[in-house]
TORTORGU-350360 format. One record per residue (C-alpha): residue number from 1; residue in one letter; y, z, x. Coordinates in steps of 0.001 Angstrom, whole numbers, plus 500000, padded with zeros to 6 digits. Layout:
<rs>
r resi NUM&resn a&y Y&z Z&x X
...
</rs>
This chain:
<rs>
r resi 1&resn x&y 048662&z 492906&x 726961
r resi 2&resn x&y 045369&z 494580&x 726781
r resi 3&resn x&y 042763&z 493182&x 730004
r resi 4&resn x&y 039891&z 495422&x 728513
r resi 5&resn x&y 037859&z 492278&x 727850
r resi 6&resn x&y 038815&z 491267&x 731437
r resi 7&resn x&y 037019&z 494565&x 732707
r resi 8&resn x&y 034281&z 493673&x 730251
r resi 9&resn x&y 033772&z 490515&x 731565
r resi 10&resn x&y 033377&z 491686&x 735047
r resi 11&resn x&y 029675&z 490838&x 736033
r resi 12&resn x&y 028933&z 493874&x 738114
r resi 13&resn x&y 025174&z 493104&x 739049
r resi 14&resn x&y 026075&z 489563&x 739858
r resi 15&resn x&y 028707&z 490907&x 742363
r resi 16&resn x&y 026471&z 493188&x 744057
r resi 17&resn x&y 023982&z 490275&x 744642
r resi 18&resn x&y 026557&z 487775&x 745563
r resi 19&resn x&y 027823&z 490311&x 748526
r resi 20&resn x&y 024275&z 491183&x 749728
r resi 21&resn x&y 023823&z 487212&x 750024
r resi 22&resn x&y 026856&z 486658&x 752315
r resi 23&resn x&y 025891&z 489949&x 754727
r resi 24&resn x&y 022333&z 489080&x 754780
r resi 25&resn x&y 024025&z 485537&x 756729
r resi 26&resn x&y 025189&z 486561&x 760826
r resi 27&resn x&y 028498&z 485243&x 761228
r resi 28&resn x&y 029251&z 486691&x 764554
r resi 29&resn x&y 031467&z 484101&x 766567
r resi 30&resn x&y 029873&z 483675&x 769988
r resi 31&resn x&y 031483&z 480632&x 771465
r resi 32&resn x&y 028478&z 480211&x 774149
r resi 33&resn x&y 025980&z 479959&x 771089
r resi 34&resn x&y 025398&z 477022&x 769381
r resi 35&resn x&y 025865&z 478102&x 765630
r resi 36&resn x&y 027045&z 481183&x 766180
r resi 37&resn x&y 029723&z 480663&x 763490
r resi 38&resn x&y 030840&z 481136&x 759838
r resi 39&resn x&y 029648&z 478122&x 759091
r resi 40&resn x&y 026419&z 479587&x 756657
r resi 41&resn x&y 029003&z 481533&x 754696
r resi 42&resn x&y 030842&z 478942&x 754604
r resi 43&resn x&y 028387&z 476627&x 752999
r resi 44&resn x&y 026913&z 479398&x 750714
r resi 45&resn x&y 030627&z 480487&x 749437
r resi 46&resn x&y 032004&z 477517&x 748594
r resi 47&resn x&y 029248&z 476125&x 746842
r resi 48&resn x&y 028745&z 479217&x 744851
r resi 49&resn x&y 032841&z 478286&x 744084
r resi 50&resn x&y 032069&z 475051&x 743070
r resi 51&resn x&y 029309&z 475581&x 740587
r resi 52&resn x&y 031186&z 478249&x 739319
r resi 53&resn x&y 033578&z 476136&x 738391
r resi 54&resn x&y 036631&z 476774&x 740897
r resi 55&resn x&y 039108&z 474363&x 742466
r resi 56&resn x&y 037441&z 474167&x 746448
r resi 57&resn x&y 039253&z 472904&x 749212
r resi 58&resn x&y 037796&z 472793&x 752501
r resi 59&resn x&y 040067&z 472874&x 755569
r resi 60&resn x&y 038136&z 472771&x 759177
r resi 61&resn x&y 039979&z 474949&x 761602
r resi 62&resn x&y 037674&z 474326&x 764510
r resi 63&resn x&y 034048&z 473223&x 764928
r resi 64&resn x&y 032079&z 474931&x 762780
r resi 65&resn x&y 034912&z 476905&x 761045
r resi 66&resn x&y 036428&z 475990&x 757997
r resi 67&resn x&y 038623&z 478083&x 755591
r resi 68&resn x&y 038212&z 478066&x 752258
r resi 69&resn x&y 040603&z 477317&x 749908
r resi 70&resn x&y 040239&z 478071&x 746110
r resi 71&resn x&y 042509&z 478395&x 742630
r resi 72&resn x&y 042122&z 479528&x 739666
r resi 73&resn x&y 045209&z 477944&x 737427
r resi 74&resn x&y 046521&z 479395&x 734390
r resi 75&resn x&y 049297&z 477980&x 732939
r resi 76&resn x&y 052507&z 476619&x 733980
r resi 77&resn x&y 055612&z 478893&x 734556
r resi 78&resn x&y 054313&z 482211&x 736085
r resi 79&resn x&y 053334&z 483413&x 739407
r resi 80&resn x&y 050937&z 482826&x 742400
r resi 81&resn x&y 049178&z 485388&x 743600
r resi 82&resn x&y 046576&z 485344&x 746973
r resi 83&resn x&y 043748&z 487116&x 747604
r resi 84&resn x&y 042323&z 487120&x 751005
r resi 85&resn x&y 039285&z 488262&x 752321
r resi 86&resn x&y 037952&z 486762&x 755513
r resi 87&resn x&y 034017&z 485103&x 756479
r resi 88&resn x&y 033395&z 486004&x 760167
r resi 89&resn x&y 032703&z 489714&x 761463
r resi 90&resn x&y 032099&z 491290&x 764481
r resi 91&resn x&y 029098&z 491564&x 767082
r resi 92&resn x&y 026485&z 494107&x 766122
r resi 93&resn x&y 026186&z 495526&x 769580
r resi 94&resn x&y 023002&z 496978&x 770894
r resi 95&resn x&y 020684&z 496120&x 767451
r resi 96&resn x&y 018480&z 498637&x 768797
r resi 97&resn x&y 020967&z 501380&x 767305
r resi 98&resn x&y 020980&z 500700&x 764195
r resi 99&resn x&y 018433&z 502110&x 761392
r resi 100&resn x&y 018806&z 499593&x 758907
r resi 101&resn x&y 018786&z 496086&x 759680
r resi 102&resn x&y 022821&z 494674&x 760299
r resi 103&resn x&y 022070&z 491706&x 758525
r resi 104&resn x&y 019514&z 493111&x 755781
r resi 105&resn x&y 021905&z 494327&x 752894
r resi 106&resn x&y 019310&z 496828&x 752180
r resi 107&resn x&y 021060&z 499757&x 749216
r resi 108&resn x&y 019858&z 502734&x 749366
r resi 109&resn x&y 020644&z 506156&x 747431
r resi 110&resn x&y 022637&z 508693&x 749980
r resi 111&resn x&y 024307&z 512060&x 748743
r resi 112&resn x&y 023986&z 510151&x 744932
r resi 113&resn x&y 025729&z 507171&x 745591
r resi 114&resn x&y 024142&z 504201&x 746620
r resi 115&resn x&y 024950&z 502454&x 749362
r resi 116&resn x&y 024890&z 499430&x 750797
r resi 117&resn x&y 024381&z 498604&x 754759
r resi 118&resn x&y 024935&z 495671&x 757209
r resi 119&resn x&y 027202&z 494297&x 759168
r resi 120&resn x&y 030468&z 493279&x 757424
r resi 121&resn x&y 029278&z 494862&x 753925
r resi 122&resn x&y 032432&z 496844&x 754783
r resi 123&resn x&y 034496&z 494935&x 756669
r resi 124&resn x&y 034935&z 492747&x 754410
r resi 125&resn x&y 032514&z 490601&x 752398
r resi 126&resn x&y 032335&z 493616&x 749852
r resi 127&resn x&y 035702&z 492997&x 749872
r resi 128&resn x&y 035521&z 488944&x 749563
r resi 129&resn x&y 032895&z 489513&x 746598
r resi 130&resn x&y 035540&z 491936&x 745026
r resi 131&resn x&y 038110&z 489506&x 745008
r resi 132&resn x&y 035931&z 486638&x 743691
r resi 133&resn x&y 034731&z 488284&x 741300
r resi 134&resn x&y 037709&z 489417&x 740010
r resi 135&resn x&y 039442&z 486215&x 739390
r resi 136&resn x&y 035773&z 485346&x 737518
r resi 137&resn x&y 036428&z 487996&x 735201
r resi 138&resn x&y 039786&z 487133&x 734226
r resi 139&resn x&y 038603&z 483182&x 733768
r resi 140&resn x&y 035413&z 484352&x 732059
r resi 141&resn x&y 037704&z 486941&x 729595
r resi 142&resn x&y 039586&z 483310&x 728515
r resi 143&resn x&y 042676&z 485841&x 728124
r resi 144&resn x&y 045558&z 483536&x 728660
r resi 145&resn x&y 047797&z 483764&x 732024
r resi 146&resn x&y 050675&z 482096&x 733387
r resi 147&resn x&y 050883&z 481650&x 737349
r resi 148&resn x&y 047805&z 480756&x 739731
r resi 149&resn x&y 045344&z 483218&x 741474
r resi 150&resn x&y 044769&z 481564&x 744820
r resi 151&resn x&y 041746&z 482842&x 746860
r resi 152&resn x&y 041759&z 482305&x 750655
r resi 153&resn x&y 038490&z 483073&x 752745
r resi 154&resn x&y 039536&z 481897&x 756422
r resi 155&resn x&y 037158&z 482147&x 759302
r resi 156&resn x&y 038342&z 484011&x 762651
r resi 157&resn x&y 040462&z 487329&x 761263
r resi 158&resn x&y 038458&z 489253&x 763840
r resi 159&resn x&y 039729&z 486712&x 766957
r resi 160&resn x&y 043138&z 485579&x 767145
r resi 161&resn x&y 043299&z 485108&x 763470
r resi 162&resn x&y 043214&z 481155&x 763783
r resi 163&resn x&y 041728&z 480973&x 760533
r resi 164&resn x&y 045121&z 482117&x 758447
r resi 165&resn x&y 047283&z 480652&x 760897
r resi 166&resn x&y 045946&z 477477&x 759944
r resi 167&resn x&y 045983&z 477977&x 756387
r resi 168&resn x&y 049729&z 478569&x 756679
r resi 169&resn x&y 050394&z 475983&x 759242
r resi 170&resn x&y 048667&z 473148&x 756257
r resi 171&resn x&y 051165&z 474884&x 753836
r resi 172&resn x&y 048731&z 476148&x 751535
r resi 173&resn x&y 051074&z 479595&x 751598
r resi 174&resn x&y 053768&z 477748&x 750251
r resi 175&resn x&y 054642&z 478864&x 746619
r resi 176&resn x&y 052841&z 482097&x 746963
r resi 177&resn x&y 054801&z 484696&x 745562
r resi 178&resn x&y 052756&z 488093&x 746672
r resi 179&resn x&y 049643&z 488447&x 748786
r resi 180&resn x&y 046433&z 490800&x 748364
r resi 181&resn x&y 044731&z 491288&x 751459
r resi 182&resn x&y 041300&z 492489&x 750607
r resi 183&resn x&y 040491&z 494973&x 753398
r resi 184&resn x&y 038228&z 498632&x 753852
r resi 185&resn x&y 040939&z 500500&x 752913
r resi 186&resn x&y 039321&z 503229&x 750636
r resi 187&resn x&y 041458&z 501711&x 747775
r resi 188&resn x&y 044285&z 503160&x 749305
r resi 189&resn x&y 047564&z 500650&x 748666
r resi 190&resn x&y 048917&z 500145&x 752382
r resi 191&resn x&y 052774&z 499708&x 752269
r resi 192&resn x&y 052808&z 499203&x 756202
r resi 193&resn x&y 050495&z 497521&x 758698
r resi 194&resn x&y 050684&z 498308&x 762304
r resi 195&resn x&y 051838&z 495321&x 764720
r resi 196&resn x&y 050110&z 494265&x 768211
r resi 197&resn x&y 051616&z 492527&x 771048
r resi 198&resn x&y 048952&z 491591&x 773985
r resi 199&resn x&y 049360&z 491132&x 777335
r resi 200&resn x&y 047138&z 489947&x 780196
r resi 201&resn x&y 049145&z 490680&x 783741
r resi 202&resn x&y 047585&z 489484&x 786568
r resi 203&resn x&y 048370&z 491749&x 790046
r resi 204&resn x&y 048171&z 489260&x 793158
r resi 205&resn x&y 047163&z 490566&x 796552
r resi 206&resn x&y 045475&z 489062&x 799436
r resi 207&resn x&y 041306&z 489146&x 800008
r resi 208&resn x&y 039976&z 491173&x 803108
r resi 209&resn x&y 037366&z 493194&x 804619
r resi 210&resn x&y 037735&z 496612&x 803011
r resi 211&resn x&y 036911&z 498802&x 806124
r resi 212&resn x&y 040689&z 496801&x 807492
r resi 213&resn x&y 042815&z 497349&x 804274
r resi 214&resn x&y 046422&z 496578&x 806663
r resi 215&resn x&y 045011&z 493029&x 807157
r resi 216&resn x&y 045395&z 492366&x 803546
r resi 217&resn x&y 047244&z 493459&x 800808
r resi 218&resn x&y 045058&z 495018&x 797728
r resi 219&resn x&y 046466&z 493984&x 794298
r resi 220&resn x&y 044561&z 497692&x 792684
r resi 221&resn x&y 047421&z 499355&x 793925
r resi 222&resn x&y 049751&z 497516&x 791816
r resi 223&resn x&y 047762&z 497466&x 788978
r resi 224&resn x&y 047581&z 501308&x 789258
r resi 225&resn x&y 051339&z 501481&x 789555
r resi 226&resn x&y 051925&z 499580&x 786230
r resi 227&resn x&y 049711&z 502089&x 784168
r resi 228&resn x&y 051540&z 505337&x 785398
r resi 229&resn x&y 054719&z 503128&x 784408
r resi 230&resn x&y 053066&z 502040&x 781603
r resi 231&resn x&y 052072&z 505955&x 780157
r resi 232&resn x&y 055766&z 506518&x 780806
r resi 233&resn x&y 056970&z 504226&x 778472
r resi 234&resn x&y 054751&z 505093&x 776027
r resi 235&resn x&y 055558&z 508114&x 775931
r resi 236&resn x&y 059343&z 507328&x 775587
r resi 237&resn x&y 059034&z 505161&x 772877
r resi 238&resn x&y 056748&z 508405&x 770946
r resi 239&resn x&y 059317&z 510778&x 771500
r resi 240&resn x&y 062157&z 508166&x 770778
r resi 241&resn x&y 060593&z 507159&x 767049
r resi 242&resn x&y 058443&z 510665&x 766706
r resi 243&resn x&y 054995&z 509904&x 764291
r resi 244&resn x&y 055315&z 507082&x 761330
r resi 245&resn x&y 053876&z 508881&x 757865
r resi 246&resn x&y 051344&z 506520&x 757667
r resi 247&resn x&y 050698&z 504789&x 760505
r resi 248&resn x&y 050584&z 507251&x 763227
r resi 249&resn x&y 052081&z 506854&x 767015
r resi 250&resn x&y 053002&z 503786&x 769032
r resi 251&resn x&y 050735&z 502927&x 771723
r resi 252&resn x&y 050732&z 501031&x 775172
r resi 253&resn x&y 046317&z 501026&x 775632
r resi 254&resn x&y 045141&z 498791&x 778710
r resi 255&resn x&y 041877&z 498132&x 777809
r resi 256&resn x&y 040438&z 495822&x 779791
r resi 257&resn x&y 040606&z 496057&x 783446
r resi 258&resn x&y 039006&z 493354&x 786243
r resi 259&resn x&y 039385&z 493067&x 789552
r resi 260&resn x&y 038604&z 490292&x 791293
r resi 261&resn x&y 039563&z 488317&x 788190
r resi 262&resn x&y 036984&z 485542&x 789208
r resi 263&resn x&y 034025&z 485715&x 791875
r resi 264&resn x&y 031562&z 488556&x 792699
r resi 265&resn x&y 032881&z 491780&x 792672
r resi 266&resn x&y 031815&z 493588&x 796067
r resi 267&resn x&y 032217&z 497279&x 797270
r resi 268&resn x&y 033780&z 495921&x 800765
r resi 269&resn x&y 035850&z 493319&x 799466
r resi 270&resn x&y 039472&z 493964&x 798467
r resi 271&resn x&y 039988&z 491319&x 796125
r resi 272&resn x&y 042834&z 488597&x 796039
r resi 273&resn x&y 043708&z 489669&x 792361
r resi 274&resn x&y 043263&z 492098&x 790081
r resi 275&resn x&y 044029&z 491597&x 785968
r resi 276&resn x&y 044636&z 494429&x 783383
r resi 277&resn x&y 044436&z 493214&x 779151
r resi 278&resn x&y 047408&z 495466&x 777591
r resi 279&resn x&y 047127&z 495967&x 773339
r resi 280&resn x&y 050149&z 497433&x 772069
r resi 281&resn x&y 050441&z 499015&x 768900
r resi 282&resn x&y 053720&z 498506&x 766833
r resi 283&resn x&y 055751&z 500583&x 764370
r resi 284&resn x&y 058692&z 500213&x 762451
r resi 285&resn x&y 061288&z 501000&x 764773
r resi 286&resn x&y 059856&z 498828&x 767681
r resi 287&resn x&y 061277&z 495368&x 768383
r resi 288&resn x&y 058971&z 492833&x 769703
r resi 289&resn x&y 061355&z 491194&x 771872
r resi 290&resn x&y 062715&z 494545&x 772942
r resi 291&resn x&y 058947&z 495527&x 774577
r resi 292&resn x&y 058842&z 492302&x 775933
r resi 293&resn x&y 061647&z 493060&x 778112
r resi 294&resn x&y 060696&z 496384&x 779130
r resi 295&resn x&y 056842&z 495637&x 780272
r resi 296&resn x&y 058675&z 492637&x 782064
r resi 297&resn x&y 061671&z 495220&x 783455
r resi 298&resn x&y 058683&z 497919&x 784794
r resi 299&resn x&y 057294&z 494726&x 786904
r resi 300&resn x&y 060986&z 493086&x 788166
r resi 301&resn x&y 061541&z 497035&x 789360
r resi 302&resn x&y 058105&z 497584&x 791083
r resi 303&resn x&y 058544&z 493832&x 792731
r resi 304&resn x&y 062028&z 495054&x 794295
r resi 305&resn x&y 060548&z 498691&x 795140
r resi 306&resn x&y 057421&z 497271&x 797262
r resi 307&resn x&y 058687&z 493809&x 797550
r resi 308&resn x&y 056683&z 492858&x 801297
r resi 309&resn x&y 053667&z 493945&x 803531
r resi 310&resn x&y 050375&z 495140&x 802816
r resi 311&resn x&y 052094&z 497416&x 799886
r resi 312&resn x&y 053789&z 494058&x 798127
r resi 313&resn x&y 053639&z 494271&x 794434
r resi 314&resn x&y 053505&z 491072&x 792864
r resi 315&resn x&y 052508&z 490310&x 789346
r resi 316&resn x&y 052419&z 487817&x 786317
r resi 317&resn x&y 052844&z 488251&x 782401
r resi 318&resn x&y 050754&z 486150&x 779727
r resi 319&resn x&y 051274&z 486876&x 776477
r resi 320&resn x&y 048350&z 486466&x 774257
r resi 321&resn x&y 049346&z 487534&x 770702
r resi 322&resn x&y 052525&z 488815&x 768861
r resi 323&resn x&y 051836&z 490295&x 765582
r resi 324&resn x&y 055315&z 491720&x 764009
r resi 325&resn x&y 054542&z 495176&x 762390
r resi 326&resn x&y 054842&z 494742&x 758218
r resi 327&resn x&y 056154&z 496214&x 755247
r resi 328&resn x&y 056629&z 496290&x 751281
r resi 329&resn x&y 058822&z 498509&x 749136
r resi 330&resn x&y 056578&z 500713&x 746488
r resi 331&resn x&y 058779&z 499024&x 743784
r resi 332&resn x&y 057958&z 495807&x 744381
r resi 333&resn x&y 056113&z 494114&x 741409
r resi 334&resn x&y 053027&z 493509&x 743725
r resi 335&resn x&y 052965&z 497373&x 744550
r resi 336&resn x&y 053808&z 498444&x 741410
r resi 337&resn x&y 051415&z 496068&x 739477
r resi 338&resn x&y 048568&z 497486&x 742152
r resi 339&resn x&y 049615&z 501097&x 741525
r resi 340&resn x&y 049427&z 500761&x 737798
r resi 341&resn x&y 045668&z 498996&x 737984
r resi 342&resn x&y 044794&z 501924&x 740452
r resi 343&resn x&y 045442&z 504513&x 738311
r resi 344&resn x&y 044166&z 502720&x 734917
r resi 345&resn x&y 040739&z 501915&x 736958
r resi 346&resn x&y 040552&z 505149&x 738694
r resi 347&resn x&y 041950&z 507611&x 736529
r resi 348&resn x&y 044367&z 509735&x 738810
r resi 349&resn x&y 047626&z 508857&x 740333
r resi 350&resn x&y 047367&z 506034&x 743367
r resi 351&resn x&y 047340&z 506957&x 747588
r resi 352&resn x&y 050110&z 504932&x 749388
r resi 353&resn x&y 048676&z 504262&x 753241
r resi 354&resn x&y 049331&z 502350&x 756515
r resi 355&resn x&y 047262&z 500075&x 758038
r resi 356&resn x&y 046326&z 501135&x 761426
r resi 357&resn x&y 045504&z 497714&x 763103
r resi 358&resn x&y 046797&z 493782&x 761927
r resi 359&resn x&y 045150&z 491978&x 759089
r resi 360&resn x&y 045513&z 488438&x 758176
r resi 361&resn x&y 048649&z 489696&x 756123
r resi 362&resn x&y 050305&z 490140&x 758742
r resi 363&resn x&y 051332&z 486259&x 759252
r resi 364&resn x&y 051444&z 485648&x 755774
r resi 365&resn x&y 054617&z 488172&x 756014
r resi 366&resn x&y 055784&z 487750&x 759345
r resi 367&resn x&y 055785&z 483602&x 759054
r resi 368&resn x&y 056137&z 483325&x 755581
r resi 369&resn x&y 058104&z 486024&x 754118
r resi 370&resn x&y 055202&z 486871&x 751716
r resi 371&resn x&y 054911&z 489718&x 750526
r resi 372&resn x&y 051615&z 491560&x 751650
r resi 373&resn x&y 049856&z 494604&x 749910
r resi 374&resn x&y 046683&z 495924&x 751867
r resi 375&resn x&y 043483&z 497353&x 749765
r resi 376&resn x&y 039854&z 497606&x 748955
r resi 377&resn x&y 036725&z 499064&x 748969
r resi 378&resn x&y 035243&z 500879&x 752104
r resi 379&resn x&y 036017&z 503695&x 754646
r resi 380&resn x&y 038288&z 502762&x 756666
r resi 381&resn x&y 037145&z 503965&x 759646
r resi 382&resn x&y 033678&z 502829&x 759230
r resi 383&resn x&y 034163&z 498894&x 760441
r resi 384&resn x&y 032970&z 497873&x 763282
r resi 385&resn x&y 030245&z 500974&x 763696
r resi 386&resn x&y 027006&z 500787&x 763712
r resi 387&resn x&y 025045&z 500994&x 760260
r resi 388&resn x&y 028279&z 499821&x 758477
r resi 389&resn x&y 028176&z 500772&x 755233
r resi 390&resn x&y 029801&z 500647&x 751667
r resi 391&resn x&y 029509&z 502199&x 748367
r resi 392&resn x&y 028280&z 500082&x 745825
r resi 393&resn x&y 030567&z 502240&x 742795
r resi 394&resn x&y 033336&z 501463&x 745441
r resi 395&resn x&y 033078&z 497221&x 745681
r resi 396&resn x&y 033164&z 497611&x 741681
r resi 397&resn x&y 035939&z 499479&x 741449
r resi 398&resn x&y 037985&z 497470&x 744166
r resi 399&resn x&y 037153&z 494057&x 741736
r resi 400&resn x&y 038596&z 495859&x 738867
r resi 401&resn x&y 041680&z 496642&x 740684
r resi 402&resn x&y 042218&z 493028&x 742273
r resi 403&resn x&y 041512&z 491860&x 738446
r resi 404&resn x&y 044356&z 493601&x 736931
r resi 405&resn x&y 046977&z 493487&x 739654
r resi 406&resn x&y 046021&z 490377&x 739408
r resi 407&resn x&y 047279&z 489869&x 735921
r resi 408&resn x&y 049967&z 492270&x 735823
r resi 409&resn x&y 051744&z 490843&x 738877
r resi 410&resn x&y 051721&z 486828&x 737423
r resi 411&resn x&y 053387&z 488640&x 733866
r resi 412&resn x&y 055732&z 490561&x 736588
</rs>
């Protein structure tokens, strides 16, 4: 079937205004700030849903944070397809370094394009407008379609991803045959996405003056132990699997490192613990359960190597996340219906990709069995910068896309 009218019916000005509306509202979770929520997009989304006509569910996740849940139903006998684009984003850092206001939506003409700033007009409300806006068009075309277009716009993908973990936990995933995650991805269609395990191991040690070391037992050393053990598995697990096409090299990255782990740190106190916050990066390859063992094997040997005096290394594991790395073959329908609306919409032959971090997709596939395909409009290394930014021709052309993958995947 022809979905020219579908394209024609895309309102292009009314999208543009509909994502400055949801930038221009801060949702920034800050759990010590009374509001500081998605609550506002929340609010304004699902009412502009409503009067547009959709099927709205609300599901609260948490105080303040509620997913949103919405179909568009054709008729009986075809396929359900998700779209996904999520509310919150993240903190805007020191305001005072950014030129254009993060929460201002302000489009202005750069290198003849125009552009559109603020925080999350990237990552991913351009996105979430996109998708919207897409399954608009195809209800506003009145083409016929069999199957459902399902639109889910959780709260939290920036956190631990409560937001889609709830949706699937209420069983709203159920039925869905093939998921779009709408995500900065410069259009490209992202076959893989990257999985993270995380970690927080807490080094135990003994508190003492720091000018009499012996009389206690400082848990830094330990720490510092467990990252030159740490490098050396990383490395081992690079040169075991070598670099993935598209998504790069696994990676073992403490990033967070705290010692003591409560109280006031002081230059002449050895502290009674120290804690280290671990994000590994997953490839194909790279079992889960298999890195489990060996972060857990590097502490059992460095417990038995300096197992008493002031030298004792003791440690505990918490694991804080587990999100399995993904993929989809390039001949499934959902790829293939994506590939063909890429090249129809943008005229030359589609980019296959890798996601370098998790999305929501992630335990859609991994819980599920979905099938996930990651794209959209926006550089993809421009989220979470300062002056984020996206290009209005871009958020257009990512709508048209979701429109007729859309269609061609239900008639799949």
């Amino acid at each position: 079937m022809n979905y020219e009218k579908v394209l024609e019916c895309l309102d292009t000005e009314g999208l543009i205004r509909f994502v400055q509306d949801v930038v221009r509202i801060d949702s920034v979770y800050d759990p010590g700030v009374p509001g500081a929520d998605e609550s506002r997009v929340t609010e304004f989304v699902s009412k502009f849903l409503r009067d547009d006509g959709f099927e709205v569910h609300l599901d609260e996740v948490a105080p303040g944070r509620t997913n949103i849940v919405a179909f568009l139903r054709g008729e009986a006998g075809g396929k359900t397809i998700l779209m996904e684009g999520h509310q919150d984003v993240v903190s805007i850092g020191n305001r005072e370094e950014w030129k254009y206001d993060p929460f201002g939506a302000e489009i202005v003409e750069r290198d003849g394009k125009k552009v559109m700033y603020g925080r999350g007009s990237n990552d991913t409300k351009g996105n979430m407008g996109a998708a919207i806006f897409a399954a608009r068009a195809i209800r506003d075309s009145k083409i016929p379609f069999k199957g459902n277009i399902l639109l889910c716009i959780p709260v939290d993908e920036e956190g631990m991803m409560i937001g889609i973990k709830h949706f699937i936990e209420k069983g709203w995933a159920k039925g869905v045959d093939g998921a779009l995650i709408c995500e900065p991805e410069e259009k490209h269609l992202c076959v893989f996405q990257k999985g993270a395990l995380r970690f927080r191991i807490t080094f135990h040690g003994t508190q003492c003056h720091g000018c009499m070391p012996l009389t206690g037992n400082d848990p830094n050393w330990a720490l510092a132990r467990f990252i030159v053990e740490l490098r050396q598995l990383e490395n081992f697990e690079k040169d075991r699997l070598g670099k993935h096409e598209f998504l790069g090299w696994p990676s073992f990255t403490p990033t967070v490192l705290q010692a003591p782990v409560t109280g006031v740190a002081q230059l002449n106190v050895v502290p009674k613990e120290a804690s280290l916050a671990l994000d590994v990066r997953t490839v194909p390859g790279q079992e889960h359960d298999g890195i489990r063992r060996q972060i857990q094997g590097i502490v059992d040997r460095l417990s038995r190597q300096h197992s008493s005096g002031d030298d004792k290394f003791s440690a505990t594991i918490e694991q804080l996340d587990d999100r399995p790395w993904t993929e989809i073959s390039r001949d499934h329908p959902l790829v293939a219906s994506a590939a063909r609306a890429y090249r129809e919409v943008m005229g030359w032959e589609e980019i296959y990709d890798g996601v370098p971090g998790a999305t929501d997709g992630t335990f859609l596939q991994a819980w599920n069995n979905i099938p996930v395909l990651v794209t959209g409009a926006g550089d993809r290394e421009i989220p979470h910068h300062v002056d984020e930014w996206v290009e209005i021709d871009d958020v257009i052309e990512a709508s048209k896309i979701f429109a007729l993958t859309a269609l061609y995947f239900m008639e799949s």
